[in-house]
VEXBATOR-236862 format. One record per residue: residue in one letter; chain; x, y, z of N, C-alpha, C, O in turn. Coordinates in steps of 0.001 Angstrom, whole numbers. Layout:
# residues N
{"A" "A" {X Y Z} {X Y Z} {X Y Z} {X Y Z}}
...
***
This chain:
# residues 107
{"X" "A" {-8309 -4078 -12439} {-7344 -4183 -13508} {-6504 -2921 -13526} {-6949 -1798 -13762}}
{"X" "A" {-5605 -3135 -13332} {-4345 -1875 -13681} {-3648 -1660 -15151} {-3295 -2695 -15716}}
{"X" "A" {-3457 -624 -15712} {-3119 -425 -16963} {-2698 1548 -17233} {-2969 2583 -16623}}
{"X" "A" {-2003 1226 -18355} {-2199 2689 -18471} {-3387 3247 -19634} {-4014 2448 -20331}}
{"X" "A" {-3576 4737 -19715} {-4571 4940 -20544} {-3679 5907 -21457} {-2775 6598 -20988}}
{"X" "A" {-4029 5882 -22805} {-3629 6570 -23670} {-5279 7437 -24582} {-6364 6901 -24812}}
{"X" "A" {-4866 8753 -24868} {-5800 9370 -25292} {-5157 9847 -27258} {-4059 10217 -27671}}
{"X" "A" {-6056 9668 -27739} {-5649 10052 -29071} {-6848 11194 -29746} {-8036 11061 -29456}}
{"X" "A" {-6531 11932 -30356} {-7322 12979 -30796} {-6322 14208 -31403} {-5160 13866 -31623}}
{"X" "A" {-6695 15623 -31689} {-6155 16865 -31939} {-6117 17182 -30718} {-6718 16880 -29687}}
{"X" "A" {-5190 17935 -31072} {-4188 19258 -30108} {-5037 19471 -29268} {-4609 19401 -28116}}
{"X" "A" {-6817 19874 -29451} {-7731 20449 -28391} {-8271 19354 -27596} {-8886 19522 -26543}}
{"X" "A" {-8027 18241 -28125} {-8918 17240 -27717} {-8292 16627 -26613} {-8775 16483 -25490}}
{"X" "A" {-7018 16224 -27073} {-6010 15725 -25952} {-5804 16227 -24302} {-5751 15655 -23214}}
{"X" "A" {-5702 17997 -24921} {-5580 18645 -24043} {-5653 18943 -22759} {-4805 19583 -22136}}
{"X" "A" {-6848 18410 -22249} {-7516 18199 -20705} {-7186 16772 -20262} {-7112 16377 -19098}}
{"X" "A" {-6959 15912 -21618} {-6780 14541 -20797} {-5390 14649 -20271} {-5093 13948 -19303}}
{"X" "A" {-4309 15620 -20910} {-2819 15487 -20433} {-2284 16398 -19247} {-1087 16453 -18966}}
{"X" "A" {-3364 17179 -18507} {-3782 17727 -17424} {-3945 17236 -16597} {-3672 17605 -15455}}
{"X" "A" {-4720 15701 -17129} {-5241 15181 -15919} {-4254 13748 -15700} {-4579 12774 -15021}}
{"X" "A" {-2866 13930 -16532} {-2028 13008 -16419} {-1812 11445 -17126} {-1143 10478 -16762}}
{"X" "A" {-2846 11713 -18499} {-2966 10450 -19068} {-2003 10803 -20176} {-1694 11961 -20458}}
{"X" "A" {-1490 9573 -20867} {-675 9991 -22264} {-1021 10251 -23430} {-1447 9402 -24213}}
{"X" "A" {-925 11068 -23602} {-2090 11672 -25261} {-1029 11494 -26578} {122 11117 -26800}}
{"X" "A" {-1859 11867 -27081} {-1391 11337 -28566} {-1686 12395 -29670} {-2312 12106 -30690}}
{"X" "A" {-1271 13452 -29446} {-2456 14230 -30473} {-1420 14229 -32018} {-237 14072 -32321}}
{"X" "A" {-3010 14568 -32830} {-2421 14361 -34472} {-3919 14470 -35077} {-5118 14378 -34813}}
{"X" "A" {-2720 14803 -36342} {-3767 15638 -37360} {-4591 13896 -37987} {-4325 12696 -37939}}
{"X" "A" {-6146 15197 -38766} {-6552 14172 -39321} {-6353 13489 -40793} {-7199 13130 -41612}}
{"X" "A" {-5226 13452 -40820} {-4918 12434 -41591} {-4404 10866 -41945} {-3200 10673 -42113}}
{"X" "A" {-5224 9920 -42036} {-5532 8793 -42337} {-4128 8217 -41992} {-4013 7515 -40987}}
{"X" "A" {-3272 8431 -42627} {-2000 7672 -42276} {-1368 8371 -41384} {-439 7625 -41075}}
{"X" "A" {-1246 9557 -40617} {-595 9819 -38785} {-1982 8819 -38418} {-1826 7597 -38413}}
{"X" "A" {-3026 9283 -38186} {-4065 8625 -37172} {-3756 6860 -37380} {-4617 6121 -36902}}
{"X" "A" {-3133 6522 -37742} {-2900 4688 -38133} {-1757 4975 -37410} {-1687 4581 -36246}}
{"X" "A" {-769 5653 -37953} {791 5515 -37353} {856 5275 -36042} {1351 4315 -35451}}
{"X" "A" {-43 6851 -35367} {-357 6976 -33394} {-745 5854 -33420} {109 5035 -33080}}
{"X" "A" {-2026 5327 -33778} {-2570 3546 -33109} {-1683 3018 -33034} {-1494 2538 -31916}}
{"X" "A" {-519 2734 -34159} {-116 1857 -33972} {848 1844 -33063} {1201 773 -32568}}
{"X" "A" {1469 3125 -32677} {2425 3386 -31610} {1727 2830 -30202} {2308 2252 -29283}}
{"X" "A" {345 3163 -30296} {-691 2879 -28719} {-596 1462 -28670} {-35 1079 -27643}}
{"X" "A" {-987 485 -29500} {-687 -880 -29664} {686 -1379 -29123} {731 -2053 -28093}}
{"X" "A" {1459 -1148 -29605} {2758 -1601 -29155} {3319 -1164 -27838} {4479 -1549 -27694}}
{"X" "A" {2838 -470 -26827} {3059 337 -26137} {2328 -455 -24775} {2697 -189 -23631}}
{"X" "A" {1300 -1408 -25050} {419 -1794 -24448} {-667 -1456 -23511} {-959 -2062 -22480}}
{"X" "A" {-1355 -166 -24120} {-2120 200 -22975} {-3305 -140 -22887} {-3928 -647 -23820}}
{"X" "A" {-3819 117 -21644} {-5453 -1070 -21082} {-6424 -126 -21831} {-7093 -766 -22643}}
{"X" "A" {-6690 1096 -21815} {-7667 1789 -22095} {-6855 3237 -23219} {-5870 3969 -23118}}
{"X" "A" {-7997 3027 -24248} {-7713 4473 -25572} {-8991 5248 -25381} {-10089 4771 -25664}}
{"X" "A" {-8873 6059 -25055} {-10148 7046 -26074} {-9656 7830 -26886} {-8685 8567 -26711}}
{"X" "A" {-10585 7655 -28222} {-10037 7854 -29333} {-11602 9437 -29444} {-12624 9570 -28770}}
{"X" "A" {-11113 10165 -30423} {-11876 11274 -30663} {-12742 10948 -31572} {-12112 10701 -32600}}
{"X" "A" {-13787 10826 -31722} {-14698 10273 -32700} {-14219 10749 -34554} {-14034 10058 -35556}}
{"X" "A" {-14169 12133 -34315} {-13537 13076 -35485} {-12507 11872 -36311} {-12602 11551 -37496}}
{"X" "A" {-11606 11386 -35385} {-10521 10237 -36146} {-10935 8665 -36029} {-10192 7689 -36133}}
{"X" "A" {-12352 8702 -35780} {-11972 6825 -35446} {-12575 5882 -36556} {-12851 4690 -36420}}
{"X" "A" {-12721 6663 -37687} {-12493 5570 -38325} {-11169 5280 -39102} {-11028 4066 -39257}}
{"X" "A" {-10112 6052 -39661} {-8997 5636 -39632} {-8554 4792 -38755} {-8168 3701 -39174}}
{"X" "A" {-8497 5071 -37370} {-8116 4950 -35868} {-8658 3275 -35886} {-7978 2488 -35227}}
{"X" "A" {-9609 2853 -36472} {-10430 1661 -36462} {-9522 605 -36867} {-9199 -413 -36255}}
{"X" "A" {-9081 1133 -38288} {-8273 193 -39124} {-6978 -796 -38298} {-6630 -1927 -38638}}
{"X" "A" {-6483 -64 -37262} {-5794 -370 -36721} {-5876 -798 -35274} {-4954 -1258 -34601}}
{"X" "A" {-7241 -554 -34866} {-7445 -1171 -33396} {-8427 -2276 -33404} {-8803 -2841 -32377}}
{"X" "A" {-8937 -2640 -34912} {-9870 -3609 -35210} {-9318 -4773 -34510} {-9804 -5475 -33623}}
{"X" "A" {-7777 -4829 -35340} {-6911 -6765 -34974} {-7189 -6341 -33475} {-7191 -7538 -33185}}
{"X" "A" {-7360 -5897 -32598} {-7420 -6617 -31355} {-8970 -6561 -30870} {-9234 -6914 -29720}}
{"X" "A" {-9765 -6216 -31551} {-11254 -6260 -30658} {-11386 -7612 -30215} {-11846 -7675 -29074}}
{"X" "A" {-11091 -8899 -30834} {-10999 -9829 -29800} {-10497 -10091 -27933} {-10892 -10743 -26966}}
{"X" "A" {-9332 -9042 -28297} {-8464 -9264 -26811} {-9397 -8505 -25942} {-10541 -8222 -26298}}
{"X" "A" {-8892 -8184 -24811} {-9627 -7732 -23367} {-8985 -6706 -23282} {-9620 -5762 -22813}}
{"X" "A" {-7631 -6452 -23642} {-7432 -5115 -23709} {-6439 -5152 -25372} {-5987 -6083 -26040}}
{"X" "A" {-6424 -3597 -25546} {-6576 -2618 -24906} {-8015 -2495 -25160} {-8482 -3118 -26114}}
{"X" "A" {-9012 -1546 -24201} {-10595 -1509 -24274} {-10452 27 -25154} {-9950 961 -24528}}
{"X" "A" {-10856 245 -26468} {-10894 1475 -27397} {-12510 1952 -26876} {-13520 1251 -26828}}
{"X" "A" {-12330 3456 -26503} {-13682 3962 -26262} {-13823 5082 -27236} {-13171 6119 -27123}}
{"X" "A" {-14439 4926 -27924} {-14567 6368 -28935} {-16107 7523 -28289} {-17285 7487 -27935}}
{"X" "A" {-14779 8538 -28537} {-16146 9982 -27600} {-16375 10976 -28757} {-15692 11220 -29752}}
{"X" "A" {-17724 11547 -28253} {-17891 12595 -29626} {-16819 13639 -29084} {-16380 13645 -27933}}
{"X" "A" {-16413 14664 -30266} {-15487 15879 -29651} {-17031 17423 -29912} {-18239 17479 -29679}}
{"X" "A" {-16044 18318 -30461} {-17016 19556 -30761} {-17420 19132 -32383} {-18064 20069 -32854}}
{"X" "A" {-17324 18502 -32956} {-17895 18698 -34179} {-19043 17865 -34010} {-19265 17171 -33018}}
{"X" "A" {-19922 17988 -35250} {-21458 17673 -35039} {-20952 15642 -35349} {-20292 15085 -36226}}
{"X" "A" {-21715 15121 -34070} {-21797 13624 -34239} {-22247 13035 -35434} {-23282 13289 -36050}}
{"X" "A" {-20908 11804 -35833} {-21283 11326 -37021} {-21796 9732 -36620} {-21718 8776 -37392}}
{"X" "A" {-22166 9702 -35665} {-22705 8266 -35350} {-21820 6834 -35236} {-22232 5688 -35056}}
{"X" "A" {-20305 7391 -35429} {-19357 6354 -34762} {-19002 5987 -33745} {-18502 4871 -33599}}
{"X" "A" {-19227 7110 -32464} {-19015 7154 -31084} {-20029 6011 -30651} {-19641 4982 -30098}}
{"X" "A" {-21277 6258 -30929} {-22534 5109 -30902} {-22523 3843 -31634} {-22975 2833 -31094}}
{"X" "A" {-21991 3811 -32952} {-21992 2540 -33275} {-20865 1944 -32432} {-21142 791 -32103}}
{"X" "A" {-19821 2316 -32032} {-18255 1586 -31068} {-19052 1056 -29789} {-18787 -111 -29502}}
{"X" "A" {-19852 1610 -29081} {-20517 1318 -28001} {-21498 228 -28190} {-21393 -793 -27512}}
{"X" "A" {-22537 379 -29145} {-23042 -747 -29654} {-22489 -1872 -29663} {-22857 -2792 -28933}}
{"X" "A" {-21426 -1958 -30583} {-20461 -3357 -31180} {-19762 -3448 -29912} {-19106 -4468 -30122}}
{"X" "A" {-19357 -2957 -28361} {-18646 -3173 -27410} {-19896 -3806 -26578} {-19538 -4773 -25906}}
{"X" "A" {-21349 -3471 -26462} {-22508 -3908 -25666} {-22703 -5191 -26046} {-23039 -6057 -25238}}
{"X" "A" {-22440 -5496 -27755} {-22679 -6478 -27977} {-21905 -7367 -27630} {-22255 -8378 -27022}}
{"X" "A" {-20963 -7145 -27912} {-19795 -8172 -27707} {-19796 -8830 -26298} {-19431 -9985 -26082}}
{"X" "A" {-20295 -7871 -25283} {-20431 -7930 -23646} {-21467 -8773 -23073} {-21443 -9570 -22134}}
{"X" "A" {-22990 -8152 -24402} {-23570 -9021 -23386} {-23991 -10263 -24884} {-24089 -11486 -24989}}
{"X" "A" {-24070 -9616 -25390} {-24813 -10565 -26820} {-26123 -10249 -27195} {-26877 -11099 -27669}}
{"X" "A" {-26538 -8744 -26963} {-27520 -8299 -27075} {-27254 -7067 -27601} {-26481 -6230 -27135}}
{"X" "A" {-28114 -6959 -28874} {-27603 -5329 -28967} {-28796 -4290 -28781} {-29669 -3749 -29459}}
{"X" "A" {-28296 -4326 -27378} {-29105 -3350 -26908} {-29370 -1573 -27452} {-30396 -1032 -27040}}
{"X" "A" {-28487 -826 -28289} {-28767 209 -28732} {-30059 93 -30140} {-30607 942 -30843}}
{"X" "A" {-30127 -1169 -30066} {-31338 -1170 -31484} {-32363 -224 -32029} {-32997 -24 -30993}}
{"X" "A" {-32814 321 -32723} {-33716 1110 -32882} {-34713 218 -33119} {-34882 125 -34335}}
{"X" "A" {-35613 -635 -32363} {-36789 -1608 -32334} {-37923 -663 -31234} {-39029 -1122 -30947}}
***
C-alpha cells in the first residue's frame, strides 16, 4: 500500500519525524488546534498518523469518524511524559478490530 504519512505532536515530538521526511504537524496542547491539525490530516488524505499520545485524546475526537475505513491507520506513541495508558488502549481497540480478539486483556 502506498500513502503518505503525517506525524502530529509538539515542536519536540515532530521533530525527528520531519528529518526523516514525513509531514508533521506540530501544535500546542490545546483541544481545539489538536482537532483543527486532525482535521487538516483528514482532508489531506493520508495512509498513516502517528499521533503523540500527550494529544490523542482530543486528536481522537476527530479521527474516531473514520476508524471504520482502512485508512488513514492512526497509531498513537507514548512521547517523554509519564504514560497515560492511551497509546495501549489505541493498540488494543486496533488488535481488536484486526483480529476480534482482544488480545492485550489483563486475564
Amino acid at each position: 500500500m502506498e500513502g503518505k504519512a503525517a506525524v502530529l505532536g509538539s515542536a519536540d515530538f515532530v521533530m525527528p519525524f520531519a528529518a526523516l521526511g514525513l509531514d508533521t504537524f506540530a501544535t500546542e496542547s490545546d483541544a481545539a488546534k489538536v482537532e483543527e491539525n486532525a482535521a487538516t490530516i483528514l482532508k489531506q488524505k493520508y495512509a498513516l498518523v502517528v499521533v503523540a499520545e500527550n494529544i490523542a485524546r482530543p486528536a481522537r475526537m476527530v479521527f474516531d469518524t473514520t476508524k471504520k475505513n482502512a485508512t488513514p491507520c492512526v497509531v498513537v506513541v507514548p512521547f517523554t511524559t509519564a504514560p497515560s495508558g492511551v497509546a495501549t488502549e489505541s493498540l488494543s481497540r486496533m488488535l481488536r478490530l484486526a483480529t476480534g480478539i482482544d488480545v492485550l486483556a489483563n486475564e
